[in-house]
C-alpha positions in Angstrom: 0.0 0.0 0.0 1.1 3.6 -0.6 2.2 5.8 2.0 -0.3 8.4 1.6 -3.8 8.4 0.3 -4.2 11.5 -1.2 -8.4 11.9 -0.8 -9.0 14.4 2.3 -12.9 15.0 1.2 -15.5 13.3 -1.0 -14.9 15.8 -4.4 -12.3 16.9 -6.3 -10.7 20.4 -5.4 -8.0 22.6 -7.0 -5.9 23.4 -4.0 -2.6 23.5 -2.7 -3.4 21.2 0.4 -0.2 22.2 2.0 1.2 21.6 5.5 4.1 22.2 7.6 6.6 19.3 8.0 6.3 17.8 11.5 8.6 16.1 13.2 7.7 12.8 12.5 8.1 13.4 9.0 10.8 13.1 7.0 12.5 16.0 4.1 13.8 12.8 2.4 11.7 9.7 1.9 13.8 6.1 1.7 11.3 3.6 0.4 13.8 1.0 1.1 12.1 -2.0 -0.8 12.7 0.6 -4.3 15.6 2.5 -3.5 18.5 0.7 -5.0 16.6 0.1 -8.3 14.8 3.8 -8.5 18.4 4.9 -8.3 19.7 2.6 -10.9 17.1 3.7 -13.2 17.8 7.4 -12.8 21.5 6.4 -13.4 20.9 4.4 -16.5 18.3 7.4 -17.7 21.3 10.2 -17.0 23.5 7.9 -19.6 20.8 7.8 -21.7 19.6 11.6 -22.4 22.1 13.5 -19.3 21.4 16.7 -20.7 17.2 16.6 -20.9 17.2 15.1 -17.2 20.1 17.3 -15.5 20.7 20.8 -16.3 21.6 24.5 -15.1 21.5 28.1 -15.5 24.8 29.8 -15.2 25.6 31.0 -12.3 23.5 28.5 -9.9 26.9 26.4 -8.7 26.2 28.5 -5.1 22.9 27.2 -4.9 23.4 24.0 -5.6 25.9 23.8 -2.9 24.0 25.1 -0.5 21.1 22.3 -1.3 24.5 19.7 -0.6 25.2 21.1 2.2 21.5 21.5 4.1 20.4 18.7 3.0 23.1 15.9 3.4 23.0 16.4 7.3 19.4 16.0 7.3 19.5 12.8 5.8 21.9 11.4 7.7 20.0 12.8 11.0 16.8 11.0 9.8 18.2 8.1 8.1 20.7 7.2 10.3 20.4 3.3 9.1 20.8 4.4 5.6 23.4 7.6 5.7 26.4 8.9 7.4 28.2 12.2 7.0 31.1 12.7 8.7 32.8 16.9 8.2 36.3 17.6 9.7 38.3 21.0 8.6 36.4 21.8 5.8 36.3 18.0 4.2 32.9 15.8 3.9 33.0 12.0 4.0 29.2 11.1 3.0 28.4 7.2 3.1 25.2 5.7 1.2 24.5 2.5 3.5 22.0 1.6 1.0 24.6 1.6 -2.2 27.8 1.0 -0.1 29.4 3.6 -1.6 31.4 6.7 -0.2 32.2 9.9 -1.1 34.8 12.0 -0.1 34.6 15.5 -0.8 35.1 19.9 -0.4 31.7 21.8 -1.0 32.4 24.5 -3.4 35.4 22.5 -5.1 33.6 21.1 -8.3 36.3 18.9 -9.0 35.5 17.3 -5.7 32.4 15.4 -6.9 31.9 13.3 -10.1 28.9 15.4 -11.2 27.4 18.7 -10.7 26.5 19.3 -7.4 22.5 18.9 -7.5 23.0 16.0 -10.0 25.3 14.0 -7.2 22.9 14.9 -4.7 19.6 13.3 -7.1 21.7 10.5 -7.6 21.5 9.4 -4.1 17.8 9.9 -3.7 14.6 8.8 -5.3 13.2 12.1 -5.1 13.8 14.5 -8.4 15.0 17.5 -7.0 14.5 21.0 -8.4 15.4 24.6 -7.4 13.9 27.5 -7.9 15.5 31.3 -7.5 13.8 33.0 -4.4 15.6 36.0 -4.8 13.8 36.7 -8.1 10.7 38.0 -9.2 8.1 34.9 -9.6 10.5 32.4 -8.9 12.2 31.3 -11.9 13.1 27.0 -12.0 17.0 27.1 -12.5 18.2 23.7 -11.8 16.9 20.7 -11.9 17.4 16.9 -11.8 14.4 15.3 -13.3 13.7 11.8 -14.3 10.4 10.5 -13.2 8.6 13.4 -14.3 4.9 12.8 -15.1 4.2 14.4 -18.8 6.8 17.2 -18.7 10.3 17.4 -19.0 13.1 20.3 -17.6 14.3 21.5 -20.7 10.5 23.1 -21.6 10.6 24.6 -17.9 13.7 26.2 -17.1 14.3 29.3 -16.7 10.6 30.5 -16.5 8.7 31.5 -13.5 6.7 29.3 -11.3 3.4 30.2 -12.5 4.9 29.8 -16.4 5.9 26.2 -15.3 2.1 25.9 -14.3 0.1 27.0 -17.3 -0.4 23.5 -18.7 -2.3 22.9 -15.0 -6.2 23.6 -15.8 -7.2 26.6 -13.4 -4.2 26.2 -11.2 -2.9 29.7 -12.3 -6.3 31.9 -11.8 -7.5 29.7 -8.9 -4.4 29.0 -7.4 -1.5 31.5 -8.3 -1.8 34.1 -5.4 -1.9 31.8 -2.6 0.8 29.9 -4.6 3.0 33.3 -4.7 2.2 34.1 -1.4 3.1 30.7 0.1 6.8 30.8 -2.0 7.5 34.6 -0.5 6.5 33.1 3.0 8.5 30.3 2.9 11.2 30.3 5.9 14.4 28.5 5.9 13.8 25.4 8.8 10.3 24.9 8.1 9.5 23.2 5.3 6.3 22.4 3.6 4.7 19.4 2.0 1.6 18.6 0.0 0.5 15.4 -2.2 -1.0 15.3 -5.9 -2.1 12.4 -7.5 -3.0 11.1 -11.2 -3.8 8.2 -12.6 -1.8 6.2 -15.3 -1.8 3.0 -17.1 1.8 1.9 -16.8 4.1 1.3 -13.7 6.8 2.8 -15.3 8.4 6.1 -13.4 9.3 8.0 -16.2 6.9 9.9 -18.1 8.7 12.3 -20.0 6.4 13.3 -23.3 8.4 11.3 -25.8 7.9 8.3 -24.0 3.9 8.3 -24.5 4.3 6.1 -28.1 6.0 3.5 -25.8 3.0 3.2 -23.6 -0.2 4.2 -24.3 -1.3 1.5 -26.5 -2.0 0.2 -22.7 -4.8 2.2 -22.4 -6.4 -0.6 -24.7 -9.0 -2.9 -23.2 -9.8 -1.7 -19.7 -12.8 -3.3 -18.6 -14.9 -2.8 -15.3 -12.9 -6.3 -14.8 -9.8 -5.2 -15.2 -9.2 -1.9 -14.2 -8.0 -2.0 -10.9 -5.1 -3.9 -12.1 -3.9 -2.1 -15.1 -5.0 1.7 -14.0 -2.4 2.9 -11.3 -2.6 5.4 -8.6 0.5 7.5 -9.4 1.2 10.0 -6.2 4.0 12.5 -5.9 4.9 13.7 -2.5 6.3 17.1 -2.9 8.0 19.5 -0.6 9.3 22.8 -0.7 12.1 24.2 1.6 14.0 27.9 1.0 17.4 27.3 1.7 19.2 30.0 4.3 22.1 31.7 2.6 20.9 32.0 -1.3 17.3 32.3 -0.2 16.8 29.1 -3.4 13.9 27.3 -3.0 14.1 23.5 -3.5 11.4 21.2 -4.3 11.4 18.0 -4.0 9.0 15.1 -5.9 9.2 11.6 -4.7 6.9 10.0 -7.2 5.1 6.5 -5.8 2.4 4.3 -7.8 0.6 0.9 -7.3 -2.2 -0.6 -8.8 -5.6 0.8 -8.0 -7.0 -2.1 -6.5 -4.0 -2.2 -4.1 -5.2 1.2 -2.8 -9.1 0.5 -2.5 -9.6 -2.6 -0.7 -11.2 -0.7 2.4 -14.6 0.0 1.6 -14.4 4.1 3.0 -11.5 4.1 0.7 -13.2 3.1 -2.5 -16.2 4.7 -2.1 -14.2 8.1 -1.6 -11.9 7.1 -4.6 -15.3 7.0 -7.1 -16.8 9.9 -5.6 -13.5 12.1 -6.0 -12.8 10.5 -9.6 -16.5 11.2 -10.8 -16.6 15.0 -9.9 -12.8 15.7 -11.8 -14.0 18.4 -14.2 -13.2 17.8 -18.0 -10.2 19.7 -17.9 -8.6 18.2 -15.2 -9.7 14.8 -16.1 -7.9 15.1 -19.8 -5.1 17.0 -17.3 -4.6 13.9 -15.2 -5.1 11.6 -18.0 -8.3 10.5 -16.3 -10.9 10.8 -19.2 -10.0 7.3 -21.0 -10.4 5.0 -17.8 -12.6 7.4 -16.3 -15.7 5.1 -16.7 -14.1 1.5 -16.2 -12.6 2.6 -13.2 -15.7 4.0 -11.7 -17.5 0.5 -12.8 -14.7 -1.1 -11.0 -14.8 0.9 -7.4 -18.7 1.3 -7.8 -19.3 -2.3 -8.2 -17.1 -2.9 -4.6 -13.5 -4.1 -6.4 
């Protein structure tokens, strides 16, 4: 079962459903059972296409060094079964318990680490991680590592402001794009946020990147009241948003999960929720979240009690 079930009320609602990260919650989720092959796959899809999964505006190398640096001791702080960092005069010794691998190295010495700075820190998690400019009027994306993205991909977003990055969203901009602002310029360094969005898919597969949709969609083929909760997915992405404390950059984080429908509903409250969200997605949103072909079959599958 996934960690989080992303249905708070019985409709669907456009909002940013965001909280504050308690203590009991962690910046950086290990799903242990996945880790070592989500991280193999984002290595194998760096060799495969490096520059449309890792890239950076000029100028960022202080930002991304500060994300290192705040972020590695959290990890090991939280994690301590997984990580350790150890930092004397000036030199970092990090150790990935899960890989078995170490790293030795001298944040702001490039030549210290085998990739750029944010890309070495994406490999060691299954989050993608992205930063954003808080300095700068409306936020501009200027960084990234992304490799399970879900129908986007970096190179269309960098460099543009956050509610740019959004106009794809239906109604997230006019509906959303204040509070959104306003939460961004409130954001304080130590207390970072979280929220959950959801979709629905037809393939397990993490990354979703637009020229990959030839390669999969022909699985949208044949979904029957019988057989949806098996072959339509519940694709979440846990995202969080901290502001780091020296550069004022903004990182957000997606750790994307997904199982099988069926795997999700087998709680009665659970399903009944589930149809009751899924019938009231508007149009828009349904096409959005790739909803509208499985729409019907699905709702045949959770109505009829799995």
């Amino acid at each position: 079962m996934l960690p989080y079930f992303p249905f708070e009320q019985d409709t669907f609602a456009l909002s940013l459903g965001v909280h504050a990260l308690r203590q009991d919650e962690h910046l950086i989720e290990v799903d242990a059972p996945h880790y070592a092959e989500e991280v193999a796959l984002k290595a194998r899809l760096l060799a495969a296409g490096h520059g449309a999964r890792s890239q950076a505006m000029p100028g960022t190398e202080p930002l991304q060094w500060e994300t290192v640096t705040v972020l590695l001791p959290v990890m090991a702080r939280q994690a301590p079964e997984h990580f350790a960092l150890e930092v004397e005069d000036g030199r970092w010794r990090w150790r990935n318990l899960l890989l078995g691998t170490e790293t030795r190295f001298t944040p702001e010495d490039a030549a210290s680490l085998p990739q750029a700075p944010l890309e070495w820190l994406g490999r060691q998690v299954q989050e993608d991680l992205l930063l954003l400019d808080g300095t700068r009027e409306g936020f501009p994306l200027v960084a990234g590592l992304l490799c399970f993205p879900s129908g986007w991909h970096l190179g269309e977003k960098l460099g543009k402001s956050l509610l740019d990055v959004h106009v794809p969203v239906p109604g997230f901009n006019a509906k959303l794009g204040p509070s959104t602002l306003k939460l961004m310029e409130g954001l304080k360094a130590g207390r970072s946020v979280t929220r959950c969005n959801w979709a629905i898919t037809v393939t397990e597969r993490l990354d979703l990147e637009p020229w990959t949709f030839p390669e999969w969609t022909h699985l949208y083929e044949g979904i029957t009241p019988e057989n949806a909760g098996e072959r339509c997915f519940l694709r979440l992405e846990r995202q969080t948003l901290t502001r780091m404390p020296r550069t004022g950059a903004i990182l957000f984080t997606i750790h994307t999960y997904r199982a099988p429908v069926a795997d999700e509903v087998k709680d009665s409250a659970r399903r009944q929720r589930f149809a009751r969200v899924l019938r009231s997605v508007p149009a828009d949103s349904a096409a959005y979240k790739r909803i509208t072909p499985v729409r019907e079959p699905l709702l045949a599958f959770l109505e009829a009690g799995g």
